[in-house]
N, CA, C, O and CB atoms as a CASP TS submission, in Angstrom:
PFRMAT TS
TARGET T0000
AUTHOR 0000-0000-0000
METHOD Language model
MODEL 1
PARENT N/A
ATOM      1  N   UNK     1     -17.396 -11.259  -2.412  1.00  0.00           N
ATOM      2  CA  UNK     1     -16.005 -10.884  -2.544  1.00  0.00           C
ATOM      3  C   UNK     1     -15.690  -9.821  -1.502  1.00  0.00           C
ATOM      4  O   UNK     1     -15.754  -8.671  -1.937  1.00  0.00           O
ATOM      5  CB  UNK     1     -15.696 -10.377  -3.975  1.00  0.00           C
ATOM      6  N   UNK     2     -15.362  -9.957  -0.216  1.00  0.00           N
ATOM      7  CA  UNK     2     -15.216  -9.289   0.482  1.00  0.00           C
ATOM      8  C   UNK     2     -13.967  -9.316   1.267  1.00  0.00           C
ATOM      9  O   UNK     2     -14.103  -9.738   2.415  1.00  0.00           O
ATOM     10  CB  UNK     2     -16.125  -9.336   0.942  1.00  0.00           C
ATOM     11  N   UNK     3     -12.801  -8.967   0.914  1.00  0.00           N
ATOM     12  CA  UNK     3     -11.353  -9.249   0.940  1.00  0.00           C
ATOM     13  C   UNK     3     -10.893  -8.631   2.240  1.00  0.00           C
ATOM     14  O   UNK     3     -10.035  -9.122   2.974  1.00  0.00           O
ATOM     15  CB  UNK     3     -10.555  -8.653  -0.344  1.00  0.00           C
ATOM     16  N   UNK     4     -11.987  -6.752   2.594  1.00  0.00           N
ATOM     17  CA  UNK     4     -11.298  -6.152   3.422  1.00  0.00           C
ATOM     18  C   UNK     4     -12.798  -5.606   4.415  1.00  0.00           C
ATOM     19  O   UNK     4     -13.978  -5.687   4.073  1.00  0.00           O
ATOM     20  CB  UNK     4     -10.180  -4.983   2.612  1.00  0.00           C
ATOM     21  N   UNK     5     -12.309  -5.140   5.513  1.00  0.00           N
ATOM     22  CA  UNK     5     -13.654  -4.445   6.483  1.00  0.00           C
ATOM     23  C   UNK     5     -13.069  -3.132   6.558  1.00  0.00           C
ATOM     24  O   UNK     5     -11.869  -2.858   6.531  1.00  0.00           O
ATOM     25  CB  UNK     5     -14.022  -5.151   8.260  1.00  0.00           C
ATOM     26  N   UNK     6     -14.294  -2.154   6.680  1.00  0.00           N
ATOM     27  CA  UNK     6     -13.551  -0.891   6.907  1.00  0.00           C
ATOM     28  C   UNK     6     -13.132  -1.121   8.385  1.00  0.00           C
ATOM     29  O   UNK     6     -13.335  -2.097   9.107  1.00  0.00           O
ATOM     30  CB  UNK     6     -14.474   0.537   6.645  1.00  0.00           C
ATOM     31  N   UNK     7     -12.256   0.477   8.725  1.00  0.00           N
ATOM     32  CA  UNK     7     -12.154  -0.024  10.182  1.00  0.00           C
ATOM     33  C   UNK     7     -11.916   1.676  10.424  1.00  0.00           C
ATOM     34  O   UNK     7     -10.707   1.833  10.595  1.00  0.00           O
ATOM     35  CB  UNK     7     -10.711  -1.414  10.708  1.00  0.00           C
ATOM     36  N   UNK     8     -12.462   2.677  10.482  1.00  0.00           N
ATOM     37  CA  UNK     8     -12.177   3.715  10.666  1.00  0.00           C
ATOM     38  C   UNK     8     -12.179   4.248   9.364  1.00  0.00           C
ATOM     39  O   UNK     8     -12.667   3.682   8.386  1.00  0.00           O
ATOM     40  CB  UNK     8     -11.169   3.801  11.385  1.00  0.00           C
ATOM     41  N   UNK     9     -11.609   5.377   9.369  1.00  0.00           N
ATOM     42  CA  UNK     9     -10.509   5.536   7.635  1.00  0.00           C
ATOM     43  C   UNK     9      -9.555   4.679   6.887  1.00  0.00           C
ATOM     44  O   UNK     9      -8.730   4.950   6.014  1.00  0.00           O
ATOM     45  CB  UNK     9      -9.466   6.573   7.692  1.00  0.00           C
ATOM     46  N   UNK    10      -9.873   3.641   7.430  1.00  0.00           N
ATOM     47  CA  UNK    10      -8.480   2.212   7.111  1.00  0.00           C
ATOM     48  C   UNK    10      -9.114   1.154   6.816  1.00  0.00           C
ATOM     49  O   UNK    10     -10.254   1.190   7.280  1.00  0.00           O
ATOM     50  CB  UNK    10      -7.395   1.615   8.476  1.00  0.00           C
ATOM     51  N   UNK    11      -8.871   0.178   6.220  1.00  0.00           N
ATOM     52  CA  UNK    11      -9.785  -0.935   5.904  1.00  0.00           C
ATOM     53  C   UNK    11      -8.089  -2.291   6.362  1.00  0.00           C
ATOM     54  O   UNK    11      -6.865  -2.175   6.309  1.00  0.00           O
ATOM     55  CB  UNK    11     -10.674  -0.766   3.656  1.00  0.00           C
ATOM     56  N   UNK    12      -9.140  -3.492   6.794  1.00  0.00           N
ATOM     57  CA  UNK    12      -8.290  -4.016   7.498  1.00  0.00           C
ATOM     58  C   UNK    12      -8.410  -5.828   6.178  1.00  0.00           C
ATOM     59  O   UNK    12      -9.189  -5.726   5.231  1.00  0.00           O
ATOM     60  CB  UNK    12      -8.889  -3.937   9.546  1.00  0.00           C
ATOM     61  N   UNK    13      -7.953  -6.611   6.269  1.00  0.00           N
ATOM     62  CA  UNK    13      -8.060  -7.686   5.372  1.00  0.00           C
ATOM     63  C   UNK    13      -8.608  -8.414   6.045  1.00  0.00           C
ATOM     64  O   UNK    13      -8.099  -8.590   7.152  1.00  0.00           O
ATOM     65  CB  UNK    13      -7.022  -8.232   4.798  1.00  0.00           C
ATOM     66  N   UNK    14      -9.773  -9.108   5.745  1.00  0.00           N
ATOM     67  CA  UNK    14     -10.255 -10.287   6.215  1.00  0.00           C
ATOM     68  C   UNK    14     -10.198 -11.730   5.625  1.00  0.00           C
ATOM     69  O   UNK    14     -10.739 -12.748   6.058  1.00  0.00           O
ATOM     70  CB  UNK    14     -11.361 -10.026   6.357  1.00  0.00           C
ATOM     71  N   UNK    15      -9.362 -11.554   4.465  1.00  0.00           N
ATOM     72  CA  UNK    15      -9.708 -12.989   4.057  1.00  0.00           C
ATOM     73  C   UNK    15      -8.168 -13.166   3.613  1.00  0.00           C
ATOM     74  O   UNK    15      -7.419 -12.266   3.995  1.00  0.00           O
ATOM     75  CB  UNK    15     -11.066 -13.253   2.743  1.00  0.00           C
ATOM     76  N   UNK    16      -7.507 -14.379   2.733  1.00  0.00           N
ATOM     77  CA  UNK    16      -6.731 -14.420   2.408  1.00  0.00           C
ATOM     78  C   UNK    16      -6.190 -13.920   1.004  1.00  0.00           C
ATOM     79  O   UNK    16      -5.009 -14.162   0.755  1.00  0.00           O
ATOM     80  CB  UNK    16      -6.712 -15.246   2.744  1.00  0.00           C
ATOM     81  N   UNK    17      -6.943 -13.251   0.077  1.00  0.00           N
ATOM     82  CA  UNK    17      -6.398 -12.353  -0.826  1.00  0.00           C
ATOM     83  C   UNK    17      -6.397 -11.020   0.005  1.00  0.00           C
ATOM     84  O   UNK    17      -5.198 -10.794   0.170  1.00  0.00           O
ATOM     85  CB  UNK    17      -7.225 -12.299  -2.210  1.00  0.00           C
ATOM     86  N   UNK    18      -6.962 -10.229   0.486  1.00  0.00           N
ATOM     87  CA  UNK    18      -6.580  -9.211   1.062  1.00  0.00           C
ATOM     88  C   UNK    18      -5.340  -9.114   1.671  1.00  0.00           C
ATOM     89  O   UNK    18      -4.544  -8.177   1.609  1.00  0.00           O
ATOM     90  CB  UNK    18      -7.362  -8.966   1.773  1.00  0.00           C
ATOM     91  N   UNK    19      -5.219 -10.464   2.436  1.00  0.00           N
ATOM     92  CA  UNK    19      -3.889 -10.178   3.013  1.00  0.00           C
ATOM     93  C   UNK    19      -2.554 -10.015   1.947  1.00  0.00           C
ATOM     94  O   UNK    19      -1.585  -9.266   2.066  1.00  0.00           O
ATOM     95  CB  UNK    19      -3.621 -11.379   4.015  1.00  0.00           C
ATOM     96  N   UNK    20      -2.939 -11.215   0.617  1.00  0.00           N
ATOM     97  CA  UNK    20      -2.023 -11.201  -0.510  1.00  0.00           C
ATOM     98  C   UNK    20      -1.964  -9.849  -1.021  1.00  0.00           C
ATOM     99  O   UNK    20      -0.930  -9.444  -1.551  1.00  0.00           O
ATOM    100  CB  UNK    20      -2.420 -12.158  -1.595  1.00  0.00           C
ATOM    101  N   UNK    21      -3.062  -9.066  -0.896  1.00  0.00           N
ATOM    102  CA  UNK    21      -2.895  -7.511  -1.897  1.00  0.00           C
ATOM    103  C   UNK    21      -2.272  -6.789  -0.878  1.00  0.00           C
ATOM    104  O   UNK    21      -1.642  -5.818  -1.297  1.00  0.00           O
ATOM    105  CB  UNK    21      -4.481  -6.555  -2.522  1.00  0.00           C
ATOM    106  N   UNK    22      -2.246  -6.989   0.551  1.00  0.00           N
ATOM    107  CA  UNK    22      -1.089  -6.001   1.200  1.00  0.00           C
ATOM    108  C   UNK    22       0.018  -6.598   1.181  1.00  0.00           C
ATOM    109  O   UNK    22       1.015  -5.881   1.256  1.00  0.00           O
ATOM    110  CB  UNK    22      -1.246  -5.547   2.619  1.00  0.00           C
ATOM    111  N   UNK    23       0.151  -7.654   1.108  1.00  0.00           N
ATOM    112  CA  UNK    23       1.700  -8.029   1.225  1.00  0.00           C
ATOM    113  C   UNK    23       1.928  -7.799  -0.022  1.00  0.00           C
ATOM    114  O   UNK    23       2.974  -7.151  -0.010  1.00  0.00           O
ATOM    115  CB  UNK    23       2.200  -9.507   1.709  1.00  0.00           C
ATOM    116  N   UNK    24       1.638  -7.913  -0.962  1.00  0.00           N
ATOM    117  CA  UNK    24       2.286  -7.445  -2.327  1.00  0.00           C
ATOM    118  C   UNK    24       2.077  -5.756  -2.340  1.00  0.00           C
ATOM    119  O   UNK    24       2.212  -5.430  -3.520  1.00  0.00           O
ATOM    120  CB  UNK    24       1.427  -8.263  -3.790  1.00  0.00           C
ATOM    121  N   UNK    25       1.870  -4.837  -1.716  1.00  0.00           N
ATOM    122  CA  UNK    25       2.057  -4.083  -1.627  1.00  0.00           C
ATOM    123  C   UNK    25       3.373  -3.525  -0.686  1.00  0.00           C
ATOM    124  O   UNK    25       3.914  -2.444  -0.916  1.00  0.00           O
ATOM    125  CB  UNK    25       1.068  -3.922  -1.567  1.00  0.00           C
ATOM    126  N   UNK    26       3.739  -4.324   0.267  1.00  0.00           N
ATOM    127  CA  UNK    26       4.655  -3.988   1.118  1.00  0.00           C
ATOM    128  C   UNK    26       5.908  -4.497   0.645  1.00  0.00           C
ATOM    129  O   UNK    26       6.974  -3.983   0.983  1.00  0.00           O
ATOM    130  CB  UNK    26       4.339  -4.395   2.373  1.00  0.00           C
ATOM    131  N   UNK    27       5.791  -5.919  -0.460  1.00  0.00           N
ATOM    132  CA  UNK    27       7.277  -6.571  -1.100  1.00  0.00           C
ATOM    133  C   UNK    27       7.374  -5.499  -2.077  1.00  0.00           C
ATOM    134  O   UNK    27       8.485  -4.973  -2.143  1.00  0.00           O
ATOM    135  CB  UNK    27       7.297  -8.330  -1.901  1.00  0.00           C
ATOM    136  N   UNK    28       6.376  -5.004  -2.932  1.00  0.00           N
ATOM    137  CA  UNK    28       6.902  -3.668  -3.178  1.00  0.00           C
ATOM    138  C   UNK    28       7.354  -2.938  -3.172  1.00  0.00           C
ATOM    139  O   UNK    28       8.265  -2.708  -3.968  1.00  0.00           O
ATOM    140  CB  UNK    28       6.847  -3.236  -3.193  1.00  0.00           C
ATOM    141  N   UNK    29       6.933  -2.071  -2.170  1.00  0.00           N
ATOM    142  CA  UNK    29       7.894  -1.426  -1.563  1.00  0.00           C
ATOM    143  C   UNK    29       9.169  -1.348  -1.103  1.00  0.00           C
ATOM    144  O   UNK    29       9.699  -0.257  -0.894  1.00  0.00           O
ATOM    145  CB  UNK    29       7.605  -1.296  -1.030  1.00  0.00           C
ATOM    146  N   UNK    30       9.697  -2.337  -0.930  1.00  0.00           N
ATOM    147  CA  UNK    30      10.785  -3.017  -0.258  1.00  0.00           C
ATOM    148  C   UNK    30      12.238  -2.641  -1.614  1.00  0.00           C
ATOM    149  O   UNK    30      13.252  -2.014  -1.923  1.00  0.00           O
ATOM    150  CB  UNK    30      10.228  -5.037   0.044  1.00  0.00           C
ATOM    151  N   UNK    31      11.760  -3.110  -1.772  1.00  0.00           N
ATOM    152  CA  UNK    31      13.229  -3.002  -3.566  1.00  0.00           C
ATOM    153  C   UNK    31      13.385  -1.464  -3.822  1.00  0.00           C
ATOM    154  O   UNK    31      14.508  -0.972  -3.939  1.00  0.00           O
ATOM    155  CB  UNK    31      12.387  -3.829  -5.753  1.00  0.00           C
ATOM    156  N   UNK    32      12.128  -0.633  -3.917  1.00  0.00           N
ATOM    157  CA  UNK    32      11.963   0.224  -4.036  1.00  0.00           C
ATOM    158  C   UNK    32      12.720   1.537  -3.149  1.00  0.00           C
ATOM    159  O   UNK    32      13.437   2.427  -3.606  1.00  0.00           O
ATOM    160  CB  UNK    32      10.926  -0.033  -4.080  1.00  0.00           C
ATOM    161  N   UNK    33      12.294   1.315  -1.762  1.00  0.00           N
ATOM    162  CA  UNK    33      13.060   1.802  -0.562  1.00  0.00           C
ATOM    163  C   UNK    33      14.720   1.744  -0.823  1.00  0.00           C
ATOM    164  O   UNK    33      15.501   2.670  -1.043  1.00  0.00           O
ATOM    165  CB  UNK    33      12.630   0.833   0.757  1.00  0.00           C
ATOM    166  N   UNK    34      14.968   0.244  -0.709  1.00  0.00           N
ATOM    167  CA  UNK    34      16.252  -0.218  -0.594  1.00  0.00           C
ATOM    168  C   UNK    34      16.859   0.539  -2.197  1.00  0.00           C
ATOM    169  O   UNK    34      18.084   0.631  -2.282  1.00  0.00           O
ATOM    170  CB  UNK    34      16.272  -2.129  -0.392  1.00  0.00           C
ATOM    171  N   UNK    35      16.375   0.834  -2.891  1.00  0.00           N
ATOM    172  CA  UNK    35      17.122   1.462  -3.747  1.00  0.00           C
ATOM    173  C   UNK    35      17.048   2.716  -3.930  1.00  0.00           C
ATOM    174  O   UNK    35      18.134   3.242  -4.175  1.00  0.00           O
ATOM    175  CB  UNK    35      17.029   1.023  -4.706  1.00  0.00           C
ATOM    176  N   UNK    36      16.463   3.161  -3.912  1.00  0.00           N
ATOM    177  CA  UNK    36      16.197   4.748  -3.227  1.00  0.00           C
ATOM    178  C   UNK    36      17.269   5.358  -2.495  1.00  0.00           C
ATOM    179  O   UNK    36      18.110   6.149  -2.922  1.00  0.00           O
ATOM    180  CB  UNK    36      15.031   4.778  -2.148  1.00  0.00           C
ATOM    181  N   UNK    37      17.142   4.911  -1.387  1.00  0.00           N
ATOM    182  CA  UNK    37      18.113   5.277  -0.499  1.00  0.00           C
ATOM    183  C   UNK    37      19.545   4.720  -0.687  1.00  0.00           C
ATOM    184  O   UNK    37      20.388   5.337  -0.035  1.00  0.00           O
ATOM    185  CB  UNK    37      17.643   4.940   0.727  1.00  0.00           C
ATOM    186  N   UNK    38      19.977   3.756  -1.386  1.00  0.00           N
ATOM    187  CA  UNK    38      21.194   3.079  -2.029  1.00  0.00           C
ATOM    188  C   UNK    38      21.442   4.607  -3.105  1.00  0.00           C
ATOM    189  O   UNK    38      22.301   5.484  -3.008  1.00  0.00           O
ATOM    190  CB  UNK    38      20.752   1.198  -2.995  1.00  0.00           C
ATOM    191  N   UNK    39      21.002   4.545  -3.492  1.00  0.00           N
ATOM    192  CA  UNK    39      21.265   5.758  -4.614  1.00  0.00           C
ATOM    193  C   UNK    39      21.036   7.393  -4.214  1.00  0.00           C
ATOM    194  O   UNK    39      21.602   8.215  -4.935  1.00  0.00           O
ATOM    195  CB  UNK    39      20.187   5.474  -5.881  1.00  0.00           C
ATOM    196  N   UNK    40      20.395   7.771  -3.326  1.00  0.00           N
ATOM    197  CA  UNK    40      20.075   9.300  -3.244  1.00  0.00           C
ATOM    198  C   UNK    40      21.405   9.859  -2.552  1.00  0.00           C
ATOM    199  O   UNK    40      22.389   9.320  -2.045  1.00  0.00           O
ATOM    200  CB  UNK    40      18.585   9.673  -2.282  1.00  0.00           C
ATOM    201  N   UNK    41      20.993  11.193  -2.761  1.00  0.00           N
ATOM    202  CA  UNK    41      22.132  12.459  -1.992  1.00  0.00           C
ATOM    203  C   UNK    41      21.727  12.605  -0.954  1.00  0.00           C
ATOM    204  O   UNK    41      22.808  12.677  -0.369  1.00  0.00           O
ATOM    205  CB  UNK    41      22.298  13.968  -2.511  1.00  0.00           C
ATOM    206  N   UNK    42      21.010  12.714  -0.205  1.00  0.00           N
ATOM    207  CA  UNK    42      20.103  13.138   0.668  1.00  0.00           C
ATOM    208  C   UNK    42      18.687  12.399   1.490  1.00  0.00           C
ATOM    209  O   UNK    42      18.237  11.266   1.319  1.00  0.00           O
ATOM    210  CB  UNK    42      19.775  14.065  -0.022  1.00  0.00           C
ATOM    211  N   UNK    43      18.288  13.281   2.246  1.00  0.00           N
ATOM    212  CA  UNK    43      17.534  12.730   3.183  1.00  0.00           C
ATOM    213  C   UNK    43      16.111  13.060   2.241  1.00  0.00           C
ATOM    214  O   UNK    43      15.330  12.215   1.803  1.00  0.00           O
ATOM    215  CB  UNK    43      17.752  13.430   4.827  1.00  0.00           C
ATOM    216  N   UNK    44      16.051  14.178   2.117  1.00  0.00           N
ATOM    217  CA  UNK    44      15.154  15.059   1.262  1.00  0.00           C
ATOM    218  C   UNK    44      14.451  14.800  -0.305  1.00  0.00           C
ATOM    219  O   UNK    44      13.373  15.080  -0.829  1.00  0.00           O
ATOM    220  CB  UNK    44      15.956  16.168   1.127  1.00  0.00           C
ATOM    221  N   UNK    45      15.703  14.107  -0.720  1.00  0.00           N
ATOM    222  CA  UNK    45      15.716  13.511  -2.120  1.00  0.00           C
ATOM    223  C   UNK    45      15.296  12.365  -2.047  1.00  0.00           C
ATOM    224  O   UNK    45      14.538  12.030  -2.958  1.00  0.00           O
ATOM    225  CB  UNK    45      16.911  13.449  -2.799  1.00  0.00           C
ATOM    226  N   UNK    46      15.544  11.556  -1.197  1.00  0.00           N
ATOM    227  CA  UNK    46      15.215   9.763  -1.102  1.00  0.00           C
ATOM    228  C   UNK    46      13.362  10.184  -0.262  1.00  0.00           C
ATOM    229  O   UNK    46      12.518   9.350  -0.592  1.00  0.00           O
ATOM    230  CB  UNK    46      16.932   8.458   0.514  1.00  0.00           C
ATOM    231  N   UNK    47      12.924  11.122   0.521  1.00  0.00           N
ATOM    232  CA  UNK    47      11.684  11.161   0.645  1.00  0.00           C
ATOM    233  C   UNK    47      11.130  11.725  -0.420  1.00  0.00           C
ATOM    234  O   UNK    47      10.084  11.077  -0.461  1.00  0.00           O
ATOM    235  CB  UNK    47      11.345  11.688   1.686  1.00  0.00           C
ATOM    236  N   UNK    48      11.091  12.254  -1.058  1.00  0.00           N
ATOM    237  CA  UNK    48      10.943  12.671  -2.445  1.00  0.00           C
ATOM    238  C   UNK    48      10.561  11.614  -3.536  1.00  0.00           C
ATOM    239  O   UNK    48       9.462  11.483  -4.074  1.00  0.00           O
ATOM    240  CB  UNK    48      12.185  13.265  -2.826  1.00  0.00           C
ATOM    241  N   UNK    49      11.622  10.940  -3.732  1.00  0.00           N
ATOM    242  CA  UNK    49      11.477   9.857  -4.586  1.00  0.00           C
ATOM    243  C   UNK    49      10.885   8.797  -4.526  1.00  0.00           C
ATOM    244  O   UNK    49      10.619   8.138  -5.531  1.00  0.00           O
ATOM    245  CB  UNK    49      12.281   9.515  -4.820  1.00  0.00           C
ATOM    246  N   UNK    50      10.408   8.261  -2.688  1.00  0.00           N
ATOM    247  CA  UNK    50       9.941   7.298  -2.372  1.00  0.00           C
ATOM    248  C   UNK    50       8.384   7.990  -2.159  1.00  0.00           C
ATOM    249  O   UNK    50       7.509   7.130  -2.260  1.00  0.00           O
ATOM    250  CB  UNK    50      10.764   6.606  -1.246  1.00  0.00           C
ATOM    251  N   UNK    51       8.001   8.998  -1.960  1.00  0.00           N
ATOM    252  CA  UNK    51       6.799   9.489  -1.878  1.00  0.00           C
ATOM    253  C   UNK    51       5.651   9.257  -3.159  1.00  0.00           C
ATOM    254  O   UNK    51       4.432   9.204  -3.000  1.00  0.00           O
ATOM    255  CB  UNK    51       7.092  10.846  -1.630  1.00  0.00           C
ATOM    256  N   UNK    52       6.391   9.134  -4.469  1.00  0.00           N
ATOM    257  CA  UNK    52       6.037   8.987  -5.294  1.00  0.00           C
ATOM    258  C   UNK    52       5.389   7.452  -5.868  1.00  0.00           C
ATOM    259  O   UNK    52       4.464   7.215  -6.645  1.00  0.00           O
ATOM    260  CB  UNK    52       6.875   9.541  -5.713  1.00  0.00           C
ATOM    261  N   UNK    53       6.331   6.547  -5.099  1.00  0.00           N
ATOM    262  CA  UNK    53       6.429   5.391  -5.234  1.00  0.00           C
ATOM    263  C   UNK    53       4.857   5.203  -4.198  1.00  0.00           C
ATOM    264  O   UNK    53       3.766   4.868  -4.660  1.00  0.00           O
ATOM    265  CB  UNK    53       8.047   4.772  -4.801  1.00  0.00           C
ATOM    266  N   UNK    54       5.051   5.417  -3.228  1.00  0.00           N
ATOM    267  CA  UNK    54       4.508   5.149  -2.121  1.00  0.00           C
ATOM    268  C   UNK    54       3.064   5.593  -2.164  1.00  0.00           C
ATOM    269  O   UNK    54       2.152   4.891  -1.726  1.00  0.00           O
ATOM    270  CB  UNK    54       5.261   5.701  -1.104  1.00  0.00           C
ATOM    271  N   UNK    55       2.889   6.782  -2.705  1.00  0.00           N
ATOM    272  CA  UNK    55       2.099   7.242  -2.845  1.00  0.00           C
ATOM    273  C   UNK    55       0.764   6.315  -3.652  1.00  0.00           C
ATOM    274  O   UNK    55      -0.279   5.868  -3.176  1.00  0.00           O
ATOM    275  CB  UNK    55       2.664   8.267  -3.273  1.00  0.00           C
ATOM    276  N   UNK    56       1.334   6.264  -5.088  1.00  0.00           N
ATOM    277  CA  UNK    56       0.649   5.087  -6.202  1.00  0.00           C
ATOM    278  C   UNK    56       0.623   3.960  -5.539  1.00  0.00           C
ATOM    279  O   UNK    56      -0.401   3.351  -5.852  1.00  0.00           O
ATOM    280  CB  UNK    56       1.460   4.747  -7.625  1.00  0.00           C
ATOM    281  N   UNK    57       1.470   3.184  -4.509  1.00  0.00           N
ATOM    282  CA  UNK    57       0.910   1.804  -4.416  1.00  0.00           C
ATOM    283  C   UNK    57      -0.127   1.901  -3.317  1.00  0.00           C
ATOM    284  O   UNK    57      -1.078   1.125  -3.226  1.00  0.00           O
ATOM    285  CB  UNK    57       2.042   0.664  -4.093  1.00  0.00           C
ATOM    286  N   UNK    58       0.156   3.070  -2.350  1.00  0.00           N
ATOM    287  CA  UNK    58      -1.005   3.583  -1.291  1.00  0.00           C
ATOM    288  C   UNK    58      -2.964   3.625  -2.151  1.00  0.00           C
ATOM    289  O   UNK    58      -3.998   3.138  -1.694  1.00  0.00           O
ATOM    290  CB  UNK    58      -0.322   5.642  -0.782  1.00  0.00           C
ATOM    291  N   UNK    59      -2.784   4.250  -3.198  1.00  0.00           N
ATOM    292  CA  UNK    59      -3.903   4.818  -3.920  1.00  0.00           C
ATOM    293  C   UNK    59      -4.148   3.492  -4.884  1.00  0.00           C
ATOM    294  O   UNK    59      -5.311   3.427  -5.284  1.00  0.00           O
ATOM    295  CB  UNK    59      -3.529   6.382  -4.754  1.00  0.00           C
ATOM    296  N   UNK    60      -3.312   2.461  -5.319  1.00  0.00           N
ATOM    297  CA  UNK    60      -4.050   1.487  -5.345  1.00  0.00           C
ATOM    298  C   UNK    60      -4.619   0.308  -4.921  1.00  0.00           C
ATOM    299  O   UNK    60      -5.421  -0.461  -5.450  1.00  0.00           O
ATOM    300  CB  UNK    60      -3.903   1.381  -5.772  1.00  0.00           C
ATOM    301  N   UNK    61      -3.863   0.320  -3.516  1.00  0.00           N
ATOM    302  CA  UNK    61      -4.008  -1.067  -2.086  1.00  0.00           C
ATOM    303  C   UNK    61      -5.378  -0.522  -2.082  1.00  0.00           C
ATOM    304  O   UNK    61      -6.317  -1.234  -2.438  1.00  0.00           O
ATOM    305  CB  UNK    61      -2.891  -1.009  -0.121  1.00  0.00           C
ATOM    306  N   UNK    62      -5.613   1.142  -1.564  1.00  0.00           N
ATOM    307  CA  UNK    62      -6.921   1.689  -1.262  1.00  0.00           C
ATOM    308  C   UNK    62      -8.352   1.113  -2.243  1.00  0.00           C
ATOM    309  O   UNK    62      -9.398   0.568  -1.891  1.00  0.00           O
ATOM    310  CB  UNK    62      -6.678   3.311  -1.454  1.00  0.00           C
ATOM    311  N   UNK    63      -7.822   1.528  -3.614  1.00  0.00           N
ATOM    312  CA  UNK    63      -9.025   1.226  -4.661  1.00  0.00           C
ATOM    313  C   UNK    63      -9.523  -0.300  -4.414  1.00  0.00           C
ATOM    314  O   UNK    63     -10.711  -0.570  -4.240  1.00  0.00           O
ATOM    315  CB  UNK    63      -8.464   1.402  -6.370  1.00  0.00           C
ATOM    316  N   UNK    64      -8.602  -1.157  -4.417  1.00  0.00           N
ATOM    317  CA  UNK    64      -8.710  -2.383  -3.896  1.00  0.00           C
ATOM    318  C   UNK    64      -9.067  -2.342  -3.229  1.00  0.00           C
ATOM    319  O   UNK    64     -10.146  -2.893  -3.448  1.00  0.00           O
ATOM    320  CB  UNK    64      -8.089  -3.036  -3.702  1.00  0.00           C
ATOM    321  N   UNK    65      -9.041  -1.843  -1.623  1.00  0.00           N
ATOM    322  CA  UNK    65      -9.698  -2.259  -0.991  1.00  0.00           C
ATOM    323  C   UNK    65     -10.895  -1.927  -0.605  1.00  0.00           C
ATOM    324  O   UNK    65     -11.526  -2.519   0.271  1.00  0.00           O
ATOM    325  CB  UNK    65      -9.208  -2.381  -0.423  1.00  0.00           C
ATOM    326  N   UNK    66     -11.414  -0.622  -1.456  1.00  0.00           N
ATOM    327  CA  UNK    66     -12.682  -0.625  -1.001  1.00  0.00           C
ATOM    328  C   UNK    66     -13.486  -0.930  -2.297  1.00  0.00           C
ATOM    329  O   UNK    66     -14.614  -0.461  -2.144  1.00  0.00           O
ATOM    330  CB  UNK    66     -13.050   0.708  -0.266  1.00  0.00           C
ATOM    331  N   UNK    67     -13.358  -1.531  -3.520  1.00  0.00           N
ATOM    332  CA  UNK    67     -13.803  -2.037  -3.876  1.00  0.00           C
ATOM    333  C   UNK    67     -14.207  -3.398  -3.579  1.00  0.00           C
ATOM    334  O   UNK    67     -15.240  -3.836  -4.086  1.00  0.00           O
ATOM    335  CB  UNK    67     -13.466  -1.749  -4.473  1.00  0.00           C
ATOM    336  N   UNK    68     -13.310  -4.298  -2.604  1.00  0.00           N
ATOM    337  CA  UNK    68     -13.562  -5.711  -2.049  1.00  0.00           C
ATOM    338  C   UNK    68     -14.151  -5.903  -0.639  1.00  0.00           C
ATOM    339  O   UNK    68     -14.355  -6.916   0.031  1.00  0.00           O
ATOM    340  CB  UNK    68     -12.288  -6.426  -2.039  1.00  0.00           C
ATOM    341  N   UNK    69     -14.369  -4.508  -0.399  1.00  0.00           N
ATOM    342  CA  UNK    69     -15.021  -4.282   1.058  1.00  0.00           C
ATOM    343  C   UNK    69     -16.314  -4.557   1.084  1.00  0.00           C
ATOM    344  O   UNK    69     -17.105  -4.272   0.184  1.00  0.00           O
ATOM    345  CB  UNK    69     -14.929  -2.918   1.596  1.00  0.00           C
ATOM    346  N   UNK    70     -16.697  -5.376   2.587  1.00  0.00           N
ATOM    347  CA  UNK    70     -18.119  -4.815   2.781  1.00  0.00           C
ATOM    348  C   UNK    70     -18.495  -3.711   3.063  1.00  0.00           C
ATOM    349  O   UNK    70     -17.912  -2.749   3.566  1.00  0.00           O
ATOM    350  CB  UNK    70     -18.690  -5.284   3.531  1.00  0.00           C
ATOM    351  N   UNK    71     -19.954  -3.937   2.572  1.00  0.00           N
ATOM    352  CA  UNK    71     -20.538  -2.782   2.366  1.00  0.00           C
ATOM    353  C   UNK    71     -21.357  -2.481   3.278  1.00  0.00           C
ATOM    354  O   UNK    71     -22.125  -3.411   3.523  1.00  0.00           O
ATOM    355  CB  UNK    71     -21.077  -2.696   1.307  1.00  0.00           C
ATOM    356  N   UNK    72     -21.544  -1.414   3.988  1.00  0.00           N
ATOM    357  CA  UNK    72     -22.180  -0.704   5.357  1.00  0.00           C
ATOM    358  C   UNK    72     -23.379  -0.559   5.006  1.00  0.00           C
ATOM    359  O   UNK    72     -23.645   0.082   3.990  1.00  0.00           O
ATOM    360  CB  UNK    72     -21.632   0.708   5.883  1.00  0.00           C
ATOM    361  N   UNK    73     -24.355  -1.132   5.788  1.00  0.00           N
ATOM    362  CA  UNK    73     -26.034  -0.878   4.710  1.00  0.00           C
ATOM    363  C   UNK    73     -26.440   0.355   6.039  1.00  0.00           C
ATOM    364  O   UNK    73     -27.497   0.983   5.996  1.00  0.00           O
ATOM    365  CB  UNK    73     -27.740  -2.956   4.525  1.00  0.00           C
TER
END
């Protein structure tokens, strides 16, 4: 099960669920953004609010992916 390669501090997708767990991370995002900023006062407030968002789907693309990573012997 090896979905992603590291590649630095970044892990990159090698197979075709990896690519599915970033793109469902990025359609994510997407609704999210677009409403954010549809709704905020500010510049300050909409990074704020999306940081939060962004943050959690960042910290779980990650867990994913280095749980489906190869492993460096």
């Amino acid at each position: 099960m090896n979905w992603f390669k590291p590649f630095g501090i970044l892990y990159l997708p090698v197979k075709a669920e990896g690519y599915l767990i970033s793109l469902l991370a990025v359609v994510f995002m997407i609704p999210v953004c677009t409403a954010v900023i549809r709704n905020g006062h500010s510049v300050s407030d909409d990074l704020y609010q999306i940081f939060v968002y962004g943050t959690c789907i960042a910290f779980w693309w990650k867990w994913v992916a280095e749980k489906t990573s190869i492993k460096k012997t």
